[in-house]
mmCIF file of the N, C-alpha and C atoms, coordinates in Angstrom:
data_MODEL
# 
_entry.id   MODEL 
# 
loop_
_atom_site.group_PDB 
_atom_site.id 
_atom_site.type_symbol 
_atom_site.label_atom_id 
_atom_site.label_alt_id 
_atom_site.label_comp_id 
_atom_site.label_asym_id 
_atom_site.label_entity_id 
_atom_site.label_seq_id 
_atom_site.pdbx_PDB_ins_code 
_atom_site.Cartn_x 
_atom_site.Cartn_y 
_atom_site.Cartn_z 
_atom_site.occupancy 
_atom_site.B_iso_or_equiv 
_atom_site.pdbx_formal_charge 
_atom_site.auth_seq_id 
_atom_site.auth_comp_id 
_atom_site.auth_asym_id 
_atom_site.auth_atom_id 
_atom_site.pdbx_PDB_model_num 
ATOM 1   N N  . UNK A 1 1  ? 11.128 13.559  -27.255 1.00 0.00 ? 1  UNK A N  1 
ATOM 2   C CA . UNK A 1 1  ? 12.410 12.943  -27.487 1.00 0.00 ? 1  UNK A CA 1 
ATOM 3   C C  . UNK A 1 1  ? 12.328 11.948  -28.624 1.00 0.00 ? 1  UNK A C  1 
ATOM 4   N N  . UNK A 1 2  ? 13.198 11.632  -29.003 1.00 0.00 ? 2  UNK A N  1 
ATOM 5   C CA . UNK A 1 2  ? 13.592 10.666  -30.255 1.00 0.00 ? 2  UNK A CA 1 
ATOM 6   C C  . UNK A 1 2  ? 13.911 9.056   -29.633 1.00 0.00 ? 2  UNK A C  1 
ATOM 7   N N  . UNK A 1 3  ? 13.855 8.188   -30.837 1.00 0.00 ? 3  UNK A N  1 
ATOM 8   C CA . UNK A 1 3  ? 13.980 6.854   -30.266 1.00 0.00 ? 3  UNK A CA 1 
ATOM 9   C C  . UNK A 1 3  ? 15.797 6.771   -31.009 1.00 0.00 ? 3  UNK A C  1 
ATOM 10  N N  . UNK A 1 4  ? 16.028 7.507   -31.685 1.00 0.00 ? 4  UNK A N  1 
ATOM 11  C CA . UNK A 1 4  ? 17.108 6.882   -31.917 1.00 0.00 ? 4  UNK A CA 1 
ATOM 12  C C  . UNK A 1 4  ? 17.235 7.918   -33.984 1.00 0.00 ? 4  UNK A C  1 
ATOM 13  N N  . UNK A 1 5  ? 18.693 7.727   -34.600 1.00 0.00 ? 5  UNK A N  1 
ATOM 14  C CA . UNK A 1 5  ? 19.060 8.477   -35.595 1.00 0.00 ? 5  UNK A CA 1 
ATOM 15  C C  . UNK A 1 5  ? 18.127 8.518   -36.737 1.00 0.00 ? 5  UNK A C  1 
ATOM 16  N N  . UNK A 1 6  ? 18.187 9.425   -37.485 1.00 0.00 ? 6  UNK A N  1 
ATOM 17  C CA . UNK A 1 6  ? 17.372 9.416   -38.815 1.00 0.00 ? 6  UNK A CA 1 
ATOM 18  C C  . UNK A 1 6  ? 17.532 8.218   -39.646 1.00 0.00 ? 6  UNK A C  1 
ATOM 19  N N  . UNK A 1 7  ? 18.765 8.414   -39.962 1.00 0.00 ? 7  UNK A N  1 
ATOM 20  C CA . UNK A 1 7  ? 19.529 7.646   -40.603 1.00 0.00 ? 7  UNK A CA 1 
ATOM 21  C C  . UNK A 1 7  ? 18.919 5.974   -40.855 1.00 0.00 ? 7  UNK A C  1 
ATOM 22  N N  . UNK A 1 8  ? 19.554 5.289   -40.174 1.00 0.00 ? 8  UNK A N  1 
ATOM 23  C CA . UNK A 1 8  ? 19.238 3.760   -40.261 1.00 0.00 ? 8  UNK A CA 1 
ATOM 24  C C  . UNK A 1 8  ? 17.431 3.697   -40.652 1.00 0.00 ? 8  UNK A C  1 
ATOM 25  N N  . UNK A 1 9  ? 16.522 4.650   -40.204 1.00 0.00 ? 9  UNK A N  1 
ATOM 26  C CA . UNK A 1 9  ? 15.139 4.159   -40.071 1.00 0.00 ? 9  UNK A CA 1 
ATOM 27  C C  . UNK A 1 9  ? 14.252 3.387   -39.865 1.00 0.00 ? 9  UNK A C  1 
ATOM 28  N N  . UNK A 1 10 ? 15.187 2.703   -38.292 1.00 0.00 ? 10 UNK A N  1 
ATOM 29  C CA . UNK A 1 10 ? 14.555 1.781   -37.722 1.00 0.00 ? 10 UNK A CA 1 
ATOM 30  C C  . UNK A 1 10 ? 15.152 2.084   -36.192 1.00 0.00 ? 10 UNK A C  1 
ATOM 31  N N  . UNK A 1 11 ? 14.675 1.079   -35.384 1.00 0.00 ? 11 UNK A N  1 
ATOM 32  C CA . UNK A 1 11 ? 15.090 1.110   -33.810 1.00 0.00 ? 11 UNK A CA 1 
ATOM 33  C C  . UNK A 1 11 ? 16.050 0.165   -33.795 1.00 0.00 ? 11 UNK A C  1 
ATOM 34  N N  . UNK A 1 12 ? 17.232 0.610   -33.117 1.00 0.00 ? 12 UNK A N  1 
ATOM 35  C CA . UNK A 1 12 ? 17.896 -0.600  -32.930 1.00 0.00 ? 12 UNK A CA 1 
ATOM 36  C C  . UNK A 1 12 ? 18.038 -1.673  -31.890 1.00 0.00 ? 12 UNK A C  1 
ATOM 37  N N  . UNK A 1 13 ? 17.902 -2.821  -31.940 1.00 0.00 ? 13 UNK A N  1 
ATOM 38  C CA . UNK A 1 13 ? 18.250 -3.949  -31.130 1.00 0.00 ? 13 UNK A CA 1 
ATOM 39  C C  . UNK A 1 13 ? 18.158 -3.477  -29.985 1.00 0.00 ? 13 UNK A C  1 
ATOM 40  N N  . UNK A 1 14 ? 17.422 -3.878  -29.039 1.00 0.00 ? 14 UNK A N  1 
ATOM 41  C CA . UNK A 1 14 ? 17.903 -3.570  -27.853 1.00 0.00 ? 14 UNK A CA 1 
ATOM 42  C C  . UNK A 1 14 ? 17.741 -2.281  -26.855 1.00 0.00 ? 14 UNK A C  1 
ATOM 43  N N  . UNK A 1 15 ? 16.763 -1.411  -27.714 1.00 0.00 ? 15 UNK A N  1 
ATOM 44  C CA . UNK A 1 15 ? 16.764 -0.084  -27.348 1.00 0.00 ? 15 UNK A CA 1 
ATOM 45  C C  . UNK A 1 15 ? 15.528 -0.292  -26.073 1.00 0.00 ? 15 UNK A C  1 
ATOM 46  N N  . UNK A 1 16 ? 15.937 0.203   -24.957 1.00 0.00 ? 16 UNK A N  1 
ATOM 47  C CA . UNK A 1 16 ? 14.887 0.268   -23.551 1.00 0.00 ? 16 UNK A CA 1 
ATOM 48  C C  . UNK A 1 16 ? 13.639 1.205   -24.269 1.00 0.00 ? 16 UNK A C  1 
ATOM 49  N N  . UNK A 1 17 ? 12.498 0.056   -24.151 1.00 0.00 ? 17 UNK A N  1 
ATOM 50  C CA . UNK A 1 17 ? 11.379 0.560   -24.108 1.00 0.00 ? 17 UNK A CA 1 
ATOM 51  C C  . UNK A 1 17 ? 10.650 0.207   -22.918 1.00 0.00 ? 17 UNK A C  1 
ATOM 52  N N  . UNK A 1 18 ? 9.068  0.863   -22.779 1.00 0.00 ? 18 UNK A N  1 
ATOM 53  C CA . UNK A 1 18 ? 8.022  0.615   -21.584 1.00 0.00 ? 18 UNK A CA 1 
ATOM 54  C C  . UNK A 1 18 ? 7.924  -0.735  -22.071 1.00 0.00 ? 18 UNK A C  1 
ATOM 55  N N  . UNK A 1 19 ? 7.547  -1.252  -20.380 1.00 0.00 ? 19 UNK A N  1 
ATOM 56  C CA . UNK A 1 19 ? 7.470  -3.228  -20.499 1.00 0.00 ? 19 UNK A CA 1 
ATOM 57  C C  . UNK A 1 19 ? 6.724  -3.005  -19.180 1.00 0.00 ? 19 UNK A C  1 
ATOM 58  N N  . UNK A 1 20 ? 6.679  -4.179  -18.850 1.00 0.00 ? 20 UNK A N  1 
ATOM 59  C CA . UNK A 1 20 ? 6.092  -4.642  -17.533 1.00 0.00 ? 20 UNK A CA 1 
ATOM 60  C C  . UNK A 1 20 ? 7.509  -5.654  -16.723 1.00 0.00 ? 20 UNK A C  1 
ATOM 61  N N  . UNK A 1 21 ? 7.571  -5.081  -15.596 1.00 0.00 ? 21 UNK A N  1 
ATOM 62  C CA . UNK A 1 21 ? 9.005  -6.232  -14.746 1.00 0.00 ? 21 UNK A CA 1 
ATOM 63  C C  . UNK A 1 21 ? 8.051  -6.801  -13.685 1.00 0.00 ? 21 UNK A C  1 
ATOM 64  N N  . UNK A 1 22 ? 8.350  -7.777  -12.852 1.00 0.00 ? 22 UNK A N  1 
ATOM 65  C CA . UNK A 1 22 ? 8.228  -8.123  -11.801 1.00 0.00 ? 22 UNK A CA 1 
ATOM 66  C C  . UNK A 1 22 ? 6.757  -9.332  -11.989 1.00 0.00 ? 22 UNK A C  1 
ATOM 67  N N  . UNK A 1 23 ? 6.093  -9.728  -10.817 1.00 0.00 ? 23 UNK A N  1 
ATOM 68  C CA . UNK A 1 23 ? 4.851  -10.589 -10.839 1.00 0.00 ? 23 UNK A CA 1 
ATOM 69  C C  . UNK A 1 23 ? 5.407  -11.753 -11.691 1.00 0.00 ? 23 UNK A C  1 
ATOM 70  N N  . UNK A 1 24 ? 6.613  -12.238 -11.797 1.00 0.00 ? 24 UNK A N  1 
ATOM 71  C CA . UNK A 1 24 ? 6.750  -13.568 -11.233 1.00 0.00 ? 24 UNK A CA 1 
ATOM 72  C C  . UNK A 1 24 ? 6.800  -14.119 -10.264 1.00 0.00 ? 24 UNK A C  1 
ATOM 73  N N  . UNK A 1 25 ? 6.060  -15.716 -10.614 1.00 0.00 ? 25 UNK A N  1 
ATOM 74  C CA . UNK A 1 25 ? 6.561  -16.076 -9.125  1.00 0.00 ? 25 UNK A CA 1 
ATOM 75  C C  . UNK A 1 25 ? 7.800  -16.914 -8.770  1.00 0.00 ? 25 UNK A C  1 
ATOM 76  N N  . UNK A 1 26 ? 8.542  -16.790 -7.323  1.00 0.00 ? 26 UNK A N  1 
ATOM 77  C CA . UNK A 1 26 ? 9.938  -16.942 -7.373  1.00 0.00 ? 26 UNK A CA 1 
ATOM 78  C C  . UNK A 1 26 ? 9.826  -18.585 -6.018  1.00 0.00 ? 26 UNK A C  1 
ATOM 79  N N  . UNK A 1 27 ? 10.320 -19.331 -6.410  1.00 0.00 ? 27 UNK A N  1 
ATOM 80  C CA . UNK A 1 27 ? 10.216 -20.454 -5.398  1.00 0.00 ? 27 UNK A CA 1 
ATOM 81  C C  . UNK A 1 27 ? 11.984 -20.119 -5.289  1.00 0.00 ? 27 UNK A C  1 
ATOM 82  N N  . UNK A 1 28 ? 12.367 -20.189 -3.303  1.00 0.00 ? 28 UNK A N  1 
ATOM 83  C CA . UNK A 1 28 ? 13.468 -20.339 -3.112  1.00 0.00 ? 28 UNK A CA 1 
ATOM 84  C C  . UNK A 1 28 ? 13.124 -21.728 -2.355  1.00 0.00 ? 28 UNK A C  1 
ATOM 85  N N  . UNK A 1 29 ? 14.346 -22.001 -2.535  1.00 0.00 ? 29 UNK A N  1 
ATOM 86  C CA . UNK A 1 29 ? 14.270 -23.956 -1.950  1.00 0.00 ? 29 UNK A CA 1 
ATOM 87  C C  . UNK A 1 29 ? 15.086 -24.332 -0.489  1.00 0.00 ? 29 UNK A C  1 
ATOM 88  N N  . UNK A 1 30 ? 15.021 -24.688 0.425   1.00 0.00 ? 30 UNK A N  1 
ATOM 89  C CA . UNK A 1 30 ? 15.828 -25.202 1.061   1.00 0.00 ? 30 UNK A CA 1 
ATOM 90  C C  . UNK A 1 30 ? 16.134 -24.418 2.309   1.00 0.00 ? 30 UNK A C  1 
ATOM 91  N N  . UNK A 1 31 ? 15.408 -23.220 2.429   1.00 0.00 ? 31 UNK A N  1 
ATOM 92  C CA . UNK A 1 31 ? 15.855 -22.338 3.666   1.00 0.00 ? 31 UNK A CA 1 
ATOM 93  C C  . UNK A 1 31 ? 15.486 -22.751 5.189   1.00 0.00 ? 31 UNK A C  1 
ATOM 94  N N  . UNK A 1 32 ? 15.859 -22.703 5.690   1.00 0.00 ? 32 UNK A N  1 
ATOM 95  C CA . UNK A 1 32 ? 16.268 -22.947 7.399   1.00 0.00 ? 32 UNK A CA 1 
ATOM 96  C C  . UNK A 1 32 ? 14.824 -21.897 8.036   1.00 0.00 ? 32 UNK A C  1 
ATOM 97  N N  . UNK A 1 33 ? 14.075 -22.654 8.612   1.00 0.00 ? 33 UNK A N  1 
ATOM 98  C CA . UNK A 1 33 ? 13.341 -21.906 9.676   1.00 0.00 ? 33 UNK A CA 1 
ATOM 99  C C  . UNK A 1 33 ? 13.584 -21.735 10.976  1.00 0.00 ? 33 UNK A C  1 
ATOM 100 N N  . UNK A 1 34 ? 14.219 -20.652 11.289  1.00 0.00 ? 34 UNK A N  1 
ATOM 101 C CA . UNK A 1 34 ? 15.305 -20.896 12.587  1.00 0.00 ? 34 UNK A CA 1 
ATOM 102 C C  . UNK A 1 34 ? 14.624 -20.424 13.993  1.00 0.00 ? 34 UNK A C  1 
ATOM 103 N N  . UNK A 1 35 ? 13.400 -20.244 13.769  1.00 0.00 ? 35 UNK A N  1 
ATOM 104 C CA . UNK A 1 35 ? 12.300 -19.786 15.647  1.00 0.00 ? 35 UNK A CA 1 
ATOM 105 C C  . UNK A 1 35 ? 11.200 -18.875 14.949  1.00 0.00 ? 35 UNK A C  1 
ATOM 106 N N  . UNK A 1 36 ? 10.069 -19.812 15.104  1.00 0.00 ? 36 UNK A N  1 
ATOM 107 C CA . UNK A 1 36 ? 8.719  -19.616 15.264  1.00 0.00 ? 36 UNK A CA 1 
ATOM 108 C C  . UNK A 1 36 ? 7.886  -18.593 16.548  1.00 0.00 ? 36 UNK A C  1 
ATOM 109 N N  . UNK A 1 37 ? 7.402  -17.573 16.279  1.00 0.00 ? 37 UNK A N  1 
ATOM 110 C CA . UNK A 1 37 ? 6.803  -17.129 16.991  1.00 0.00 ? 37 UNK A CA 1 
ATOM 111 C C  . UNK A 1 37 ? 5.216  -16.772 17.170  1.00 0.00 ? 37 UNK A C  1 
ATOM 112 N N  . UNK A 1 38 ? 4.311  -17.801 17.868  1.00 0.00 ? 38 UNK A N  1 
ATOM 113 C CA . UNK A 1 38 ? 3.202  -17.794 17.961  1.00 0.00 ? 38 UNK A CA 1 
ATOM 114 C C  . UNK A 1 38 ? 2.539  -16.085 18.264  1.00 0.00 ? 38 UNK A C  1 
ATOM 115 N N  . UNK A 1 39 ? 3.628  -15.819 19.241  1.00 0.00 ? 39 UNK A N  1 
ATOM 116 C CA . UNK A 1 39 ? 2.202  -14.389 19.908  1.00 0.00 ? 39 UNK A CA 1 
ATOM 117 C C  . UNK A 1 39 ? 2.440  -13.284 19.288  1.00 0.00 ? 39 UNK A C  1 
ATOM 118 N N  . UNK A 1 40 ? 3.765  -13.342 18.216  1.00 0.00 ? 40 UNK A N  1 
ATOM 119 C CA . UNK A 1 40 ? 3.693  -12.166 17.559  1.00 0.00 ? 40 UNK A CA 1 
ATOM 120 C C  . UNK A 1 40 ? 3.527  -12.159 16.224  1.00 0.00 ? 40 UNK A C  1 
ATOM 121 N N  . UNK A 1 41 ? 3.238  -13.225 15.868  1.00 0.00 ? 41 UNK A N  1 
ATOM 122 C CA . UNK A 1 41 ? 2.741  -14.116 14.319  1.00 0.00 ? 41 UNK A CA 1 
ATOM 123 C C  . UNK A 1 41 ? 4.167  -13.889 13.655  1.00 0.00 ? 41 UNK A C  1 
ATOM 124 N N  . UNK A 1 42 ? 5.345  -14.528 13.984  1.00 0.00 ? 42 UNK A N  1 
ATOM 125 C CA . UNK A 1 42 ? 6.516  -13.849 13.213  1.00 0.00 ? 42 UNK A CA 1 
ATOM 126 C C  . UNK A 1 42 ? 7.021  -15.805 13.054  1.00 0.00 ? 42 UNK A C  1 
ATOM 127 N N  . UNK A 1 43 ? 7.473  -15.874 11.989  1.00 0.00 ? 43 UNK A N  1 
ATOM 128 C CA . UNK A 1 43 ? 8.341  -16.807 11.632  1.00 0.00 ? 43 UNK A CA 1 
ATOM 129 C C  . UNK A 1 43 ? 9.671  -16.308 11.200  1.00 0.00 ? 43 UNK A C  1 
ATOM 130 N N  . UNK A 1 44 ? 11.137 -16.493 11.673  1.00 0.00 ? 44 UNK A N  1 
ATOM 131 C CA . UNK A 1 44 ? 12.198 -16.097 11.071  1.00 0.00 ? 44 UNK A CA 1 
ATOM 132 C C  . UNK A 1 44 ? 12.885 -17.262 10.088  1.00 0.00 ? 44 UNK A C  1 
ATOM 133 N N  . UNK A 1 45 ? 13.085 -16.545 9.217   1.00 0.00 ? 45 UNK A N  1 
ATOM 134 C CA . UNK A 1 45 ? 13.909 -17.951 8.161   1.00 0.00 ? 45 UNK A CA 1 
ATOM 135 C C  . UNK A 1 45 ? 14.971 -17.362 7.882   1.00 0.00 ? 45 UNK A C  1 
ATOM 136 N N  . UNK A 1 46 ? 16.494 -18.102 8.074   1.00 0.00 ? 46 UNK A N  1 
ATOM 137 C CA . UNK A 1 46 ? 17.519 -17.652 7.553   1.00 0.00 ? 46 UNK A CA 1 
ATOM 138 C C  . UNK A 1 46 ? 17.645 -17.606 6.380   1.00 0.00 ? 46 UNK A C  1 
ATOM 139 N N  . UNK A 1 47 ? 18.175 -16.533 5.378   1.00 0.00 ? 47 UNK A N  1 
ATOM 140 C CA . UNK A 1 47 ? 18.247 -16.446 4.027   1.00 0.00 ? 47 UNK A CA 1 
ATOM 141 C C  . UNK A 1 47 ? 17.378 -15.671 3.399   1.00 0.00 ? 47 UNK A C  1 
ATOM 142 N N  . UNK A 1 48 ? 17.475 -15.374 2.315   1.00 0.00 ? 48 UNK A N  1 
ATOM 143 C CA . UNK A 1 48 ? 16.602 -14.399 1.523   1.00 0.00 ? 48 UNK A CA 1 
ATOM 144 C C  . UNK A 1 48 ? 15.339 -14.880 1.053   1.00 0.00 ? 48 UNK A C  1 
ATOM 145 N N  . UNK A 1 49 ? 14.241 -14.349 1.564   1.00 0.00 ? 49 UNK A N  1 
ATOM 146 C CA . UNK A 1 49 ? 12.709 -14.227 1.004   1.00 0.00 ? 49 UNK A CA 1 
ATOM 147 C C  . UNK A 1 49 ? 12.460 -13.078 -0.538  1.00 0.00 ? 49 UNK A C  1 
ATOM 148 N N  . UNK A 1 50 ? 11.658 -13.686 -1.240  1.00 0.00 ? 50 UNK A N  1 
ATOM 149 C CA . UNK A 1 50 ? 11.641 -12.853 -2.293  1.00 0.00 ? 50 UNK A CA 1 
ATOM 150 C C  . UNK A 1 50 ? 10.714 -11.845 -2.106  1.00 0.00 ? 50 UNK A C  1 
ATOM 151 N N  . UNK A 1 51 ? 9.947  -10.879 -2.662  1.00 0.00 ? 51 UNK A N  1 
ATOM 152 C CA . UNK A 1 51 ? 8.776  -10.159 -2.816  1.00 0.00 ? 51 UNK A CA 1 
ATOM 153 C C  . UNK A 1 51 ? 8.924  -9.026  -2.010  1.00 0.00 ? 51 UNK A C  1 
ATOM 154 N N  . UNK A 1 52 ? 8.084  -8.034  -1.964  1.00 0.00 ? 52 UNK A N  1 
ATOM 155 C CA . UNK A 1 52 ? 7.934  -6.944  -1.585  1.00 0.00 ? 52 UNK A CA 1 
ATOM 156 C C  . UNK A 1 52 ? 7.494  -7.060  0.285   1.00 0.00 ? 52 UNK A C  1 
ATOM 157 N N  . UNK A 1 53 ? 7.816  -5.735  1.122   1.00 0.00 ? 53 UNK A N  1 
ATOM 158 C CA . UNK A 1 53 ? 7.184  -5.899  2.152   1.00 0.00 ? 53 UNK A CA 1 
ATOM 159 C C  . UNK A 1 53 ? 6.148  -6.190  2.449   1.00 0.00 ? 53 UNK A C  1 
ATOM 160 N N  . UNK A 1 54 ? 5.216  -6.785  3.425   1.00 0.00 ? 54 UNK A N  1 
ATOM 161 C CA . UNK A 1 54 ? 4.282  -7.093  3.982   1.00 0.00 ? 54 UNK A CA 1 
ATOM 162 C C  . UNK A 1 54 ? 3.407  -7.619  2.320   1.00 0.00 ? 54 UNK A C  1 
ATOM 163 N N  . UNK A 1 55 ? 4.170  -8.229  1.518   1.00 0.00 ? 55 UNK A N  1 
ATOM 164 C CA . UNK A 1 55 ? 3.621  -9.112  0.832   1.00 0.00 ? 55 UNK A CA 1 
ATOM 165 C C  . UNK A 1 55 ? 3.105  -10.598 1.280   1.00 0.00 ? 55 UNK A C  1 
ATOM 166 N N  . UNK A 1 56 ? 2.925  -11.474 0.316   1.00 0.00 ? 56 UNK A N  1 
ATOM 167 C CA . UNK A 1 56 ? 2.443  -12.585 1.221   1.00 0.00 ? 56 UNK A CA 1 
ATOM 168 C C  . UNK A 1 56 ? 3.185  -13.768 0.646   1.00 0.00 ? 56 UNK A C  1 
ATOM 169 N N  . UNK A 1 57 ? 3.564  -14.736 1.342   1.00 0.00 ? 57 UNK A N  1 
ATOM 170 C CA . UNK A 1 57 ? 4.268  -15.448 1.064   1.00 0.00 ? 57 UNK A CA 1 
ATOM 171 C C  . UNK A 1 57 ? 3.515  -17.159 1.408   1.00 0.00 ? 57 UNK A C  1 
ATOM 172 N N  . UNK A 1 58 ? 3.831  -17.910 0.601   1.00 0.00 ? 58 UNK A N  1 
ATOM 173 C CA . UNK A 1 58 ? 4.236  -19.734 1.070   1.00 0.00 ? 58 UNK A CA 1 
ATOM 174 C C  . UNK A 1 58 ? 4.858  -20.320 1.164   1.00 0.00 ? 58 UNK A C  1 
ATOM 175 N N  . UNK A 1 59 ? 4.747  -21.549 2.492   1.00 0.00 ? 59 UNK A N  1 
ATOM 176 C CA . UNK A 1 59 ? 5.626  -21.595 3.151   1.00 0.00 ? 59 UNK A CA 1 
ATOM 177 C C  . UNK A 1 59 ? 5.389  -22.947 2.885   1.00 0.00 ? 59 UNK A C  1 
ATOM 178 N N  . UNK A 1 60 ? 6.131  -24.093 2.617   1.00 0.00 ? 60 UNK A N  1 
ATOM 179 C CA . UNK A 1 60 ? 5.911  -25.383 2.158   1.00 0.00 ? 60 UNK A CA 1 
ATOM 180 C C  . UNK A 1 60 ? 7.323  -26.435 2.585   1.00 0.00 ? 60 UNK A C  1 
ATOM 181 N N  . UNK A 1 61 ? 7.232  -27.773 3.121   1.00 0.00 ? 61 UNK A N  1 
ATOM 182 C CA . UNK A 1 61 ? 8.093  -28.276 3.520   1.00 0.00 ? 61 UNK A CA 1 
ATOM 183 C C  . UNK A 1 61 ? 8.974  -29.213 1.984   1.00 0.00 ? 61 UNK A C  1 
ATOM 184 N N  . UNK A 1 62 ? 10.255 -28.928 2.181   1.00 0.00 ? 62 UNK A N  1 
ATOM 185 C CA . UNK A 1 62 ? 11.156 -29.296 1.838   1.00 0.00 ? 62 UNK A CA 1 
ATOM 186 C C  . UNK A 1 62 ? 10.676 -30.494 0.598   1.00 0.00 ? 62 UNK A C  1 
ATOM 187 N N  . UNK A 1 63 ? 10.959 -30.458 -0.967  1.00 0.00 ? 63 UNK A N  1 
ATOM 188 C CA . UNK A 1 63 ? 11.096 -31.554 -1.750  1.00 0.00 ? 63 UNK A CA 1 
ATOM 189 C C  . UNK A 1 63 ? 11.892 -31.911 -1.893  1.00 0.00 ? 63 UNK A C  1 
ATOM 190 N N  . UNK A 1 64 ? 13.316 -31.052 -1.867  1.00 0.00 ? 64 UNK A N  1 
ATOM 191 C CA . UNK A 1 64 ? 14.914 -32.184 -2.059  1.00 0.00 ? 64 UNK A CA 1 
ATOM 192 C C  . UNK A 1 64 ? 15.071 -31.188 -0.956  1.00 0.00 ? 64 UNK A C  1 
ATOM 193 N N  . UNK A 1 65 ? 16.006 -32.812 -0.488  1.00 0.00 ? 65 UNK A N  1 
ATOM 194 C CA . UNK A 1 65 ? 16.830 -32.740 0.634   1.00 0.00 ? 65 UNK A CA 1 
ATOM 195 C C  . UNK A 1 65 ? 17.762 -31.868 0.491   1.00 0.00 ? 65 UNK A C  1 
ATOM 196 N N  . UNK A 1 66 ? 18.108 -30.849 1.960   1.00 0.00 ? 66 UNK A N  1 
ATOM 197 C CA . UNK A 1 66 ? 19.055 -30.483 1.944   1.00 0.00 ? 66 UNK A CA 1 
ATOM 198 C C  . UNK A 1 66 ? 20.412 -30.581 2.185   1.00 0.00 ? 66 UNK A C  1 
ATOM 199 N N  . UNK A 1 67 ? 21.527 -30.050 1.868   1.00 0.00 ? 67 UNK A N  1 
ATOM 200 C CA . UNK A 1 67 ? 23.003 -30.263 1.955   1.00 0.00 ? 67 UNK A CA 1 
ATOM 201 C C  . UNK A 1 67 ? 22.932 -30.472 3.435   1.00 0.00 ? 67 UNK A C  1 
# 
């Protein structure tokens, strides 16, 4: 396949090439830990966790206060 017209003889602006996405890391702030569970190693937190399944996560107490 082609990247794009004869013509101009260049790529233009913007054209989707191979990259690398993802493997940042994402801090969410402020979420609610709403019941701890010792015997089944489960913590539930209301709100969205970032990362993939059975990825691994940290869990750190609160720097600004919440609303």
């Amino acid at each position: 396949g082609s990247m794009g017209p004869v013509a101009p003889n260049r790529v233009f602006k913007g054209k989707n090439l191979a990259g690398r996405m993802g493997g940042d890391r994402v801090t969410i702030q402020n979420l609610e830990v709403v019941q701890v569970v010792p015997e089944k190693n489960v913590i539930l937190i209301k709100g969205n966790v970032p990362g993939a399944k059975k990825s691994l996560i940290t869990i750190k107490s609160a720097v600004k206060a919440g609303k």
